[in-house]
N, C-alpha and C positions, 0 to 999 in steps of 0.2 A: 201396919201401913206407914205407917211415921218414918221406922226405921228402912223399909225400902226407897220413900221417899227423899228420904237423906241419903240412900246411896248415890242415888239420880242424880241428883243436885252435885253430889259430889262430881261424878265424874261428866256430866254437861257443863259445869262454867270450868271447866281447865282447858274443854276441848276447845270452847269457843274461845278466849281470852286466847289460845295459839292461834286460830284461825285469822283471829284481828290481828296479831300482831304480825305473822307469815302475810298478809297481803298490803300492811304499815310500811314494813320493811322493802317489799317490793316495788312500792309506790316511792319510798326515798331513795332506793336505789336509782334507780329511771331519771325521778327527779334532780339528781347532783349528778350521777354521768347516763347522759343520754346518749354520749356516742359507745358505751360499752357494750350497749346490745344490738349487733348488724342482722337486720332481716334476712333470711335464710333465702336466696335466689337458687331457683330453681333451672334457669336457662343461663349460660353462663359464654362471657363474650368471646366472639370469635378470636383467635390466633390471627394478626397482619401476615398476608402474603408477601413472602421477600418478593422483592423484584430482580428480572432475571439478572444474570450477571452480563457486563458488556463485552469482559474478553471471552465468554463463551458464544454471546451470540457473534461477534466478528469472528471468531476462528469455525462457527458454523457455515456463516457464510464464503471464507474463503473454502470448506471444504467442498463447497455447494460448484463453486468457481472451479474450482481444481478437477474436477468430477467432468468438465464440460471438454468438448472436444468440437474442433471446426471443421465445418460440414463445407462441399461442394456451393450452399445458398449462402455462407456467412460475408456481409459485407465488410470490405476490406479498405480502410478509410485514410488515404496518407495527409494530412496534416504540414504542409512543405513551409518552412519559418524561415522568413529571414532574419538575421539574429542583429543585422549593421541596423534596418530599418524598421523593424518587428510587424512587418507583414506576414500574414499569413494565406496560402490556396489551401484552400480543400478538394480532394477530388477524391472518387468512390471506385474501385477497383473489383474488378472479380478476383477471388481469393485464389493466389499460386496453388497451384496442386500441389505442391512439398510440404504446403503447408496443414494440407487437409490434414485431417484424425489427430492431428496434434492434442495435447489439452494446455493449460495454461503455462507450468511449466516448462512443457517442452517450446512452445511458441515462444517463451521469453529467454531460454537459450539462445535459441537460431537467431532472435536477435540480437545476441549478444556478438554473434560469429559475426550476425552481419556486419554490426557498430565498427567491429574488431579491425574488420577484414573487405570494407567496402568496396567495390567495385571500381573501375577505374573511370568508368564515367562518370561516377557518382564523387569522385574526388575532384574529375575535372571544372565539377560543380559548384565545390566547395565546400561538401560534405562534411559535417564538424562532430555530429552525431545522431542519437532517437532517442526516444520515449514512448511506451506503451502507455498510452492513455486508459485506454479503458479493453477489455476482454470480455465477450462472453459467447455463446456459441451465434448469437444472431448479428453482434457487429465486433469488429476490433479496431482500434485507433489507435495510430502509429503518426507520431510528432516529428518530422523527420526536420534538422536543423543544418541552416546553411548556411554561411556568409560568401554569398556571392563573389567571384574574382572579375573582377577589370578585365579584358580582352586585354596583349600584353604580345608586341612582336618580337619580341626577345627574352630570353629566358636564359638563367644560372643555372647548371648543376652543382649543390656540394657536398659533402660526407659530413652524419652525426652518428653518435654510435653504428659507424660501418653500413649503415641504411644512406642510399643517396637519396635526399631531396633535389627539388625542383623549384626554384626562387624566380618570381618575377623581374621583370627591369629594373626594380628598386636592391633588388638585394636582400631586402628583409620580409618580404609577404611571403610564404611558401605556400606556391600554390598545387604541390603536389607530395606527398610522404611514399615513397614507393619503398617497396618489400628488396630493391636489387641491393646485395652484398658489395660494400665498397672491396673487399678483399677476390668478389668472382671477375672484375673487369681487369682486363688487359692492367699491367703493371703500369707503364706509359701514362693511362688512362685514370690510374688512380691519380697518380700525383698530380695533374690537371684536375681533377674532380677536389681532391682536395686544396686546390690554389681556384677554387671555383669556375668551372668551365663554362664558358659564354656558348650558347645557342643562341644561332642566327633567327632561327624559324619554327612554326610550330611542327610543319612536315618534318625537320629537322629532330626536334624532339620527339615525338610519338616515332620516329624512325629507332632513336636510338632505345626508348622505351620498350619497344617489339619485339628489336635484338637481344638484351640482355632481361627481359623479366622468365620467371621462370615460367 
């Protein structure tokens, strides 16, 4: 019995003498670095949502624009500026037929022809230029810019690159850019046109306007 009990003995105080020293050791460990052991997280934090990008949401939107075409209801809105006094009319138009089915490109062409190529009334006005304001299928806005001319009972013709203008009393306001070839007029007529040819009258003028526009 003795000698079992010696074996006992033997192998009980080795186990325990590890046990205290295995859970010593873990307790100093902790104690001197405590940030060494991170608690194991089970739920683990969301990923930041990028936020969208802005030249995709603007190029969505202009595609959105692009896609749209005017309709027979779209109001049509001219915007008329004076550009000497910066007054501005507004007035609300039903939209030209030519202009229906268009979409935004094409409507900012045709204004481009129109800017180009305006009308002669609209010269007689003072027409200087436009601006689309805004587009979409339910309104358009169209900045139409003027500098108003003086009434003026006499009027210069002269020649610049082979385009004859049309200069008021002063000599230096042009109150008209017309499309007529200094080289299609009477030969006679050139050289007058070029030494700046006096018009009496405005009948006068829109006479000789009539004759030679194409």
């Amino acid at each position: 019995m003795k000698f079992v009990k010696g074996i006992g003995l033997f192998f009980i105080y080795p186990l325990t003498m590890l046990a205290i020293g295995f859970y010593a050791g873990a307790w100093t460990f902790r104690y001197f670095y405590p940030g060494a052991v991170q608690p194991d997280r089970s739920v683990q934090e969301a990923a930041p949502v990028p936020e969208p990008d802005k030249d995709m949401q603007e190029e969505a939107l202009y595609a959105a624009s692009s896609s749209e075409t005017l309709y027979v209801g779209t109001e049509y809105v001219l915007e008329e500026t004076d550009i000497l006094h910066h007054t501005v009319v507004e007035t609300t138009w039903r939209l030209p037929d030519k202009y229906v089915g268009m979409n935004r490109e094409q409507f900012l062409a045709a204004m481009d022809i129109y800017a180009a190529s305006p009308p002669l009334s609209e010269q007689e006005r003072g027409f200087v230029g436009l601006e689309v304001l805004a587009f979409s299928r339910e309104r358009v806005v169209i900045q139409m810019n003027y500098r108003y001319i003086q009434p003026s009972s006499v009027f210069y013709l002269a020649a610049y690159d082979n385009k004859v203008l049309v200069y008021l009393e002063d000599r230096e306001t042009v109150y008209i850019e017309t499309e007529i070839r200094l080289d299609s007029l009477p030969e006679e007529m050139q050289q007058e046109v070029m030494q700046m040819l006096r018009v009496e009258s405005e009948e006068e003028l829109y006479g000789f306007l009539e004759t030679y526009s194409s």
